[in-house]
N, CA, C and O atoms as a GROMACS GRO file, in nm:
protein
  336
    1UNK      N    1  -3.551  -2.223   5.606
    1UNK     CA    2  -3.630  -2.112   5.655
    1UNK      C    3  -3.770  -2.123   5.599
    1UNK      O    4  -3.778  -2.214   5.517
    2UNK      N    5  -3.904  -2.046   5.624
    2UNK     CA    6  -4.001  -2.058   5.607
    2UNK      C    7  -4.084  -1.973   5.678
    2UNK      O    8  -4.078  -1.955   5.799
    3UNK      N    9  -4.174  -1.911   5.588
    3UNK     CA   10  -4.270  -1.817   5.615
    3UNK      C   11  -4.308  -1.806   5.773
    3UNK      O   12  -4.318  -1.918   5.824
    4UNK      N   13  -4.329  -1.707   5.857
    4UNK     CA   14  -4.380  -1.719   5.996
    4UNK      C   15  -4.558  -1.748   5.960
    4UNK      O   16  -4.640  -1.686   5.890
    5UNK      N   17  -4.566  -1.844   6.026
    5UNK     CA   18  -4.769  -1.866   6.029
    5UNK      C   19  -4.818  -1.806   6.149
    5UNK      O   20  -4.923  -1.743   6.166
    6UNK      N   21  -4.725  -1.834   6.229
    6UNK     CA   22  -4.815  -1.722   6.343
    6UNK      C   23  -4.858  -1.579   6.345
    6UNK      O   24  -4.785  -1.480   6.338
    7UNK      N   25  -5.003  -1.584   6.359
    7UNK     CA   26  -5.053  -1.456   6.348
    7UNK      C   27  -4.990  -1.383   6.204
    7UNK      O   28  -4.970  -1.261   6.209
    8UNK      N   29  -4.964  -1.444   6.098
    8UNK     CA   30  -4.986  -1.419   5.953
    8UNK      C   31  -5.107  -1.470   5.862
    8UNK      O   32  -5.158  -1.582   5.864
    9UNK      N   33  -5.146  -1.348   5.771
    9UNK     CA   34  -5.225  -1.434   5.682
    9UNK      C   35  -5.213  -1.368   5.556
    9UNK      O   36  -5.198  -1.249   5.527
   10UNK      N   37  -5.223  -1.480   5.482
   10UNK     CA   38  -5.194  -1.441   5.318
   10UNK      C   39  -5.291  -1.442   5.203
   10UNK      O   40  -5.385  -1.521   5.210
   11UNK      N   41  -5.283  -1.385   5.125
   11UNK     CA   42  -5.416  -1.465   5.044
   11UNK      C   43  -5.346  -1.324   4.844
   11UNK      O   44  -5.339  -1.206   4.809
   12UNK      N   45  -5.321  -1.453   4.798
   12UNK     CA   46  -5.272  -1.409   4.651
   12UNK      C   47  -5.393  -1.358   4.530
   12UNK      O   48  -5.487  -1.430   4.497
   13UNK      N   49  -5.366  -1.216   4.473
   13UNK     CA   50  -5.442  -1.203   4.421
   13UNK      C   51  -5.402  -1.148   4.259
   13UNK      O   52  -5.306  -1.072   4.247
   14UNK      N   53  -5.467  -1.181   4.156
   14UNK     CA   54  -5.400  -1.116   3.993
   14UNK      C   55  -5.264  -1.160   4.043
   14UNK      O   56  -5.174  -1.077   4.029
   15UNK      N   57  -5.238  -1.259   4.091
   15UNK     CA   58  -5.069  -1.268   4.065
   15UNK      C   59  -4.971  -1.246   4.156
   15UNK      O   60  -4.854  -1.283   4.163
   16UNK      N   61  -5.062  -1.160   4.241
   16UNK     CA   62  -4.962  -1.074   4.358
   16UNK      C   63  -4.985  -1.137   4.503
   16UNK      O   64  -5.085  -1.208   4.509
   17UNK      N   65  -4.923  -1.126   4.603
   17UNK     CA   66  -4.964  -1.167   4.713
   17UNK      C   67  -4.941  -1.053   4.796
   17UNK      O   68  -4.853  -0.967   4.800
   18UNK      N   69  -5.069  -1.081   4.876
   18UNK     CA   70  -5.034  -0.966   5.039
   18UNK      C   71  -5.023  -1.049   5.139
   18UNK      O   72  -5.072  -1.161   5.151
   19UNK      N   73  -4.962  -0.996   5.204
   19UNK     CA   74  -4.893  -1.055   5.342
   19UNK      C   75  -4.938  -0.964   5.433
   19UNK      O   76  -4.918  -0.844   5.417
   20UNK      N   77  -5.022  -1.027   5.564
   20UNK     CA   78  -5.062  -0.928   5.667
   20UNK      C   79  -5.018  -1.039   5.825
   20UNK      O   80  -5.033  -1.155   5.866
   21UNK      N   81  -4.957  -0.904   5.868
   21UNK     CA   82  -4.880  -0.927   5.990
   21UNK      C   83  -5.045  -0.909   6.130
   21UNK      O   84  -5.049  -0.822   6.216
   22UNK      N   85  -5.106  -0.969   6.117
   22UNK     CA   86  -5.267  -0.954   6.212
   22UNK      C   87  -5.182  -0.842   6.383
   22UNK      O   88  -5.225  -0.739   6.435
   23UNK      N   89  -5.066  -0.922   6.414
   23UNK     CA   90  -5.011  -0.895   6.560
   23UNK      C   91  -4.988  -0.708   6.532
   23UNK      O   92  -5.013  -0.635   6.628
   24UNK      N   93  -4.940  -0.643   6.400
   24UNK     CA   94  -4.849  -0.546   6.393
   24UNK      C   95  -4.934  -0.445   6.285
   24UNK      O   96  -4.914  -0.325   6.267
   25UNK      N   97  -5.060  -0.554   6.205
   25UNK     CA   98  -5.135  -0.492   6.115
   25UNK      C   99  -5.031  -0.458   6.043
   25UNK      O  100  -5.111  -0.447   5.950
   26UNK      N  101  -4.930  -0.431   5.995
   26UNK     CA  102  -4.848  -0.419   5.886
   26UNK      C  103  -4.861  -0.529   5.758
   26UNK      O  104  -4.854  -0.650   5.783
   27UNK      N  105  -4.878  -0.483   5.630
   27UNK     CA  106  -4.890  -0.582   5.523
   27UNK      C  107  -4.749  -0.581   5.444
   27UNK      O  108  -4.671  -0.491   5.471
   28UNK      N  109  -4.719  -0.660   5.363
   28UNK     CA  110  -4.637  -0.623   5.283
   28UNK      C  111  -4.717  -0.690   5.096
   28UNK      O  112  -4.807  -0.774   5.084
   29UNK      N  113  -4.664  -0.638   5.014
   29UNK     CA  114  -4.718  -0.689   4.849
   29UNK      C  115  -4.629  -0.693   4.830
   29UNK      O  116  -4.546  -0.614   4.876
   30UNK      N  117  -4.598  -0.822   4.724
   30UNK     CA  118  -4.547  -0.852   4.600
   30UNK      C  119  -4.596  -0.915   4.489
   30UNK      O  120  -4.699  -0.981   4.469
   31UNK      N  121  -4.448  -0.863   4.382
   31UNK     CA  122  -4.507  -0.914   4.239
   31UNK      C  123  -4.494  -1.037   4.196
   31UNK      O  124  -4.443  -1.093   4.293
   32UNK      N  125  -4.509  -1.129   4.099
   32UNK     CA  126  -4.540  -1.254   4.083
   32UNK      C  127  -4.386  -1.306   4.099
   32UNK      O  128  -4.396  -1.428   4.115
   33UNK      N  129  -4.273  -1.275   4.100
   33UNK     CA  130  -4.125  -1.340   4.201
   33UNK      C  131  -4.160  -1.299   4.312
   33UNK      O  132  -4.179  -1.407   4.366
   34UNK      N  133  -4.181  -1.227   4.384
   34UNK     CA  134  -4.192  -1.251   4.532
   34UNK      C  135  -4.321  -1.351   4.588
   34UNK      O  136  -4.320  -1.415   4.694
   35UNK      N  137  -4.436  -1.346   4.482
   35UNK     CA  138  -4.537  -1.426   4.559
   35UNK      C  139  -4.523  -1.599   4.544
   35UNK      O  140  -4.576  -1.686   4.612
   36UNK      N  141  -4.415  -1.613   4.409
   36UNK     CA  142  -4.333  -1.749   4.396
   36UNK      C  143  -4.230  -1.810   4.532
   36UNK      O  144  -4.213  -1.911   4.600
   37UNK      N  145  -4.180  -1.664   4.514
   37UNK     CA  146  -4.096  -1.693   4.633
   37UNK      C  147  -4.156  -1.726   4.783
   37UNK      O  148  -4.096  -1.809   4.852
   38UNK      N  149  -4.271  -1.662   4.834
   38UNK     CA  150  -4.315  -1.652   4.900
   38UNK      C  151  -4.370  -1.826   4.952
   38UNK      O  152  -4.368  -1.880   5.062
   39UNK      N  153  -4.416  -1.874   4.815
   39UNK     CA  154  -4.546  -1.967   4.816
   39UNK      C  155  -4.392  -2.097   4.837
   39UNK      O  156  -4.409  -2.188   4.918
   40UNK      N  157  -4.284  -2.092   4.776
   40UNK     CA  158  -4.221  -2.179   4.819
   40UNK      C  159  -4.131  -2.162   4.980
   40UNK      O  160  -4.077  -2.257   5.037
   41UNK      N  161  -4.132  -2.050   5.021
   41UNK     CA  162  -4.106  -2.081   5.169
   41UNK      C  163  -4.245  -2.102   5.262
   41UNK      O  164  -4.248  -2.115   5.384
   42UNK      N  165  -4.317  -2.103   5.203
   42UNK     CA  166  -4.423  -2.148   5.272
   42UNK      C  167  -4.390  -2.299   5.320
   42UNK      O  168  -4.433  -2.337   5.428
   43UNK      N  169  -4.337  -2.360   5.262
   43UNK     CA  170  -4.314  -2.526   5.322
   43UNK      C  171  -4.202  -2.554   5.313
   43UNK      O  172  -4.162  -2.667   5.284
   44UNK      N  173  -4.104  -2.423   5.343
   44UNK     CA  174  -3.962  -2.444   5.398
   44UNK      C  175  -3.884  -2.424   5.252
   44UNK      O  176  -3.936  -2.445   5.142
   45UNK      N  177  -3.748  -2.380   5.278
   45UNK     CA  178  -3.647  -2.395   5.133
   45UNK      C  179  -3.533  -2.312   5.215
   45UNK      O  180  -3.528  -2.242   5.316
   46UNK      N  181  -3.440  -2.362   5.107
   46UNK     CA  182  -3.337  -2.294   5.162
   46UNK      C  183  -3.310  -2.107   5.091
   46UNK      O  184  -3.413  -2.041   5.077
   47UNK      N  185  -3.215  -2.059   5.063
   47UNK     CA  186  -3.156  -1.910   4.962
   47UNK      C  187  -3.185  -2.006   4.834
   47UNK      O  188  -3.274  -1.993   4.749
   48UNK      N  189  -3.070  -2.120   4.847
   48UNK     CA  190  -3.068  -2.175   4.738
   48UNK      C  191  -3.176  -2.238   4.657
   48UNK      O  192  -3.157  -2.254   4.536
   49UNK      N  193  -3.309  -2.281   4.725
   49UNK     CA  194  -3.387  -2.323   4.690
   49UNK      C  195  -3.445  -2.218   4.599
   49UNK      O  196  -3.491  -2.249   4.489
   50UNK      N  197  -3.444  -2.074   4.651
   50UNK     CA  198  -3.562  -1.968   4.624
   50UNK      C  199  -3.465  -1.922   4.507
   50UNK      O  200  -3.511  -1.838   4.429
   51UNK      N  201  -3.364  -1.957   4.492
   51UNK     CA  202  -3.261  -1.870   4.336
   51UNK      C  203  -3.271  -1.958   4.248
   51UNK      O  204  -3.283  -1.920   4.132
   52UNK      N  205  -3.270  -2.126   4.285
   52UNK     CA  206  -3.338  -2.186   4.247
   52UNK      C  207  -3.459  -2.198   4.108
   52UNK      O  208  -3.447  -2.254   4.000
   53UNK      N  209  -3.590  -2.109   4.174
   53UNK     CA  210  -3.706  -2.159   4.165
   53UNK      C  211  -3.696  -2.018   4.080
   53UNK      O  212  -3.755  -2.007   3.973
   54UNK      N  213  -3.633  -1.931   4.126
   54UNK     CA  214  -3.628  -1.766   4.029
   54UNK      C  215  -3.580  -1.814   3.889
   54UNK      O  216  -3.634  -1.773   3.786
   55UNK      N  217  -3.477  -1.900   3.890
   55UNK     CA  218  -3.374  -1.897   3.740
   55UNK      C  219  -3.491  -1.995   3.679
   55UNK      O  220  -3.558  -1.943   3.590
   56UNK      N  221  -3.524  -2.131   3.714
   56UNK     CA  222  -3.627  -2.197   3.663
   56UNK      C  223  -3.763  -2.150   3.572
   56UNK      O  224  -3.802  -2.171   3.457
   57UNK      N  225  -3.822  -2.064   3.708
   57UNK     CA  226  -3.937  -1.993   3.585
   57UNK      C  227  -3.947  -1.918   3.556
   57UNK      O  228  -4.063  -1.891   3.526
   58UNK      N  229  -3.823  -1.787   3.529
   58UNK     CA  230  -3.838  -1.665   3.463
   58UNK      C  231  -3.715  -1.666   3.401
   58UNK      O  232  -3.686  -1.565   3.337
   59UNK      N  233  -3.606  -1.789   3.406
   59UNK     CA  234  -3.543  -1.811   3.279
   59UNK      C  235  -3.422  -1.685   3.307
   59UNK      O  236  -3.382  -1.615   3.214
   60UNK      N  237  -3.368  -1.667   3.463
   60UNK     CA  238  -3.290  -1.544   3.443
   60UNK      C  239  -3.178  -1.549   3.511
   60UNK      O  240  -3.188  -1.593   3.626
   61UNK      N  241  -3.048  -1.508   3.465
   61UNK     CA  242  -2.923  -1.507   3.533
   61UNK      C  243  -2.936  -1.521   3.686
   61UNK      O  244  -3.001  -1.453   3.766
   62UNK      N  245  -2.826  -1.671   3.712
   62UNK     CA  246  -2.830  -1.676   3.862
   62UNK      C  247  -2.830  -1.558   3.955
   62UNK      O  248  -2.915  -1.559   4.043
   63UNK      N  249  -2.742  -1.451   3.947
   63UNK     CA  250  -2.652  -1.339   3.991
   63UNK      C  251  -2.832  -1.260   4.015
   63UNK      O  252  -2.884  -1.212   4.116
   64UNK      N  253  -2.870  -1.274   3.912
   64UNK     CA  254  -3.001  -1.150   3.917
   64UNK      C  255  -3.057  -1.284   3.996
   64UNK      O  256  -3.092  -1.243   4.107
   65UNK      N  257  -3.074  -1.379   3.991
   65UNK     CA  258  -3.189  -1.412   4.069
   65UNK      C  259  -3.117  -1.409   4.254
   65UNK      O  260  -3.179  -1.413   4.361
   66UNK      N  261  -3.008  -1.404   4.233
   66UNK     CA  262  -2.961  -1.418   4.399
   66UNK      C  263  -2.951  -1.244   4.496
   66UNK      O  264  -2.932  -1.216   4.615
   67UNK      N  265  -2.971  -1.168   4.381
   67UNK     CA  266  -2.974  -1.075   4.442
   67UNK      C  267  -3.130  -1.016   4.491
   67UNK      O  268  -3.169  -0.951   4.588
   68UNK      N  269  -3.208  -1.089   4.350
   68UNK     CA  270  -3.404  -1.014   4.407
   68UNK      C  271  -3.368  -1.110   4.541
   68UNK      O  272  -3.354  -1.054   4.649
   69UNK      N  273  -3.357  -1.237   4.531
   69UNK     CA  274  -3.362  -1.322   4.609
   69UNK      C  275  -3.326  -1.274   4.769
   69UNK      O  276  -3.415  -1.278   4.854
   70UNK      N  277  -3.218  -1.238   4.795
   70UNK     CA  278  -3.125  -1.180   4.883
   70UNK      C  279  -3.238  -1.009   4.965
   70UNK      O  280  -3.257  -0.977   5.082
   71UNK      N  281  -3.282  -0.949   4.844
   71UNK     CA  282  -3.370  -0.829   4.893
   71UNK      C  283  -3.483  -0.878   4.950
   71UNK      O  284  -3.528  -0.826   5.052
   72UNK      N  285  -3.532  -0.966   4.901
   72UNK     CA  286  -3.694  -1.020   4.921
   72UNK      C  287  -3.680  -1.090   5.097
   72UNK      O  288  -3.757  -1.070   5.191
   73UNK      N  289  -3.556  -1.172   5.092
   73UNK     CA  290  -3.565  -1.209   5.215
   73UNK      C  291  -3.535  -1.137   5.347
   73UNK      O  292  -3.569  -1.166   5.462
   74UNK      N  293  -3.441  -1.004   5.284
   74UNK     CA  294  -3.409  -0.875   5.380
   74UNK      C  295  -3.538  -0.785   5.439
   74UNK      O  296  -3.538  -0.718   5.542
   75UNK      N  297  -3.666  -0.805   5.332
   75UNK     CA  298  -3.748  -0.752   5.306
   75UNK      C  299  -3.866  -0.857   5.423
   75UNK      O  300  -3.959  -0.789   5.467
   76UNK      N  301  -3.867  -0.971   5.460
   76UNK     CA  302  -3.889  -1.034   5.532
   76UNK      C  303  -3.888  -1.076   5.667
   76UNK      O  304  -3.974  -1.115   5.746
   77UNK      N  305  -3.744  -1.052   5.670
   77UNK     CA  306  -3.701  -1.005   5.774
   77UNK      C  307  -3.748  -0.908   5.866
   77UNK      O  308  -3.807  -0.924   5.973
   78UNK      N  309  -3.707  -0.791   5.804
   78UNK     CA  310  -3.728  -0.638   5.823
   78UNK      C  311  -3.905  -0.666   5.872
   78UNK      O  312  -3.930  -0.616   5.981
   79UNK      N  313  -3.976  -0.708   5.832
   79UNK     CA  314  -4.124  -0.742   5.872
   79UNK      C  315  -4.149  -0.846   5.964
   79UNK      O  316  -4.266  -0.868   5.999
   80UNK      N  317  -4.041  -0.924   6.016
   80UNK     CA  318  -4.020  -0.998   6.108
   80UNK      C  319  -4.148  -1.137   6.063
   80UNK      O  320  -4.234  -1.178   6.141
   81UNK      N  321  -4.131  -1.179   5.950
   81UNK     CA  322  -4.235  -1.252   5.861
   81UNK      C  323  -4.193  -1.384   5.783
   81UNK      O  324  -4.254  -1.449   5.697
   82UNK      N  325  -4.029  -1.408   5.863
   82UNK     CA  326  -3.935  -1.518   5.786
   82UNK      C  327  -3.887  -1.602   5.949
   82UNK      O  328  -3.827  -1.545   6.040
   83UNK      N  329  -3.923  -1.714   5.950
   83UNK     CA  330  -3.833  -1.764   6.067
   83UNK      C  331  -3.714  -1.861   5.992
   83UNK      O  332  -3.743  -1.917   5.886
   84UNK      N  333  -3.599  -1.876   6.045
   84UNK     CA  334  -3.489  -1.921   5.982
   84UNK      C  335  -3.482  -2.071   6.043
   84UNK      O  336  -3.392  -2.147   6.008
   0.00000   0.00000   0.00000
């Protein structure tokens, strides 16, 4: 799966990233795990990749990372901002 580029644009700031939907004007923010997460579906990954990349650099139980993991991409969805 991987970020939708069409008619998205992103741009990370202090850490955080905004996400703007240009077609729907809807944005979404996140905090520095979602803008990780974000920056690695940018060039594709799998769930597993992104629980992955959570336990790696914040050092935190798989279970917790599969669940931010699991919201963030519901959260993506829901913004129609993830193509699978």
């Amino acid at each position: 799966m991987r970020l939708r580029s069409d008619g998205v644009t992103w741009q990370e700031v202090d850490g955080e990233l905004v996400l703007l939907d240009l077609n729907t004007s809807k944005y979404l923010t996140t905090n520095a795990a979602g803008t990780l997460l974000a920056q690695t579906l940018a060039d594709g990954a799998t769930e597993d990749d992104l629980v992955a990349a959570l336990v790696r650099t914040y050092e935190i139980d798989e279970s917790v990372a599969r669940a931010d993991t699991a919201n963030f991409l519901a959260e993506l969805r829901e913004q129609d901002l993830l193509r699978d």
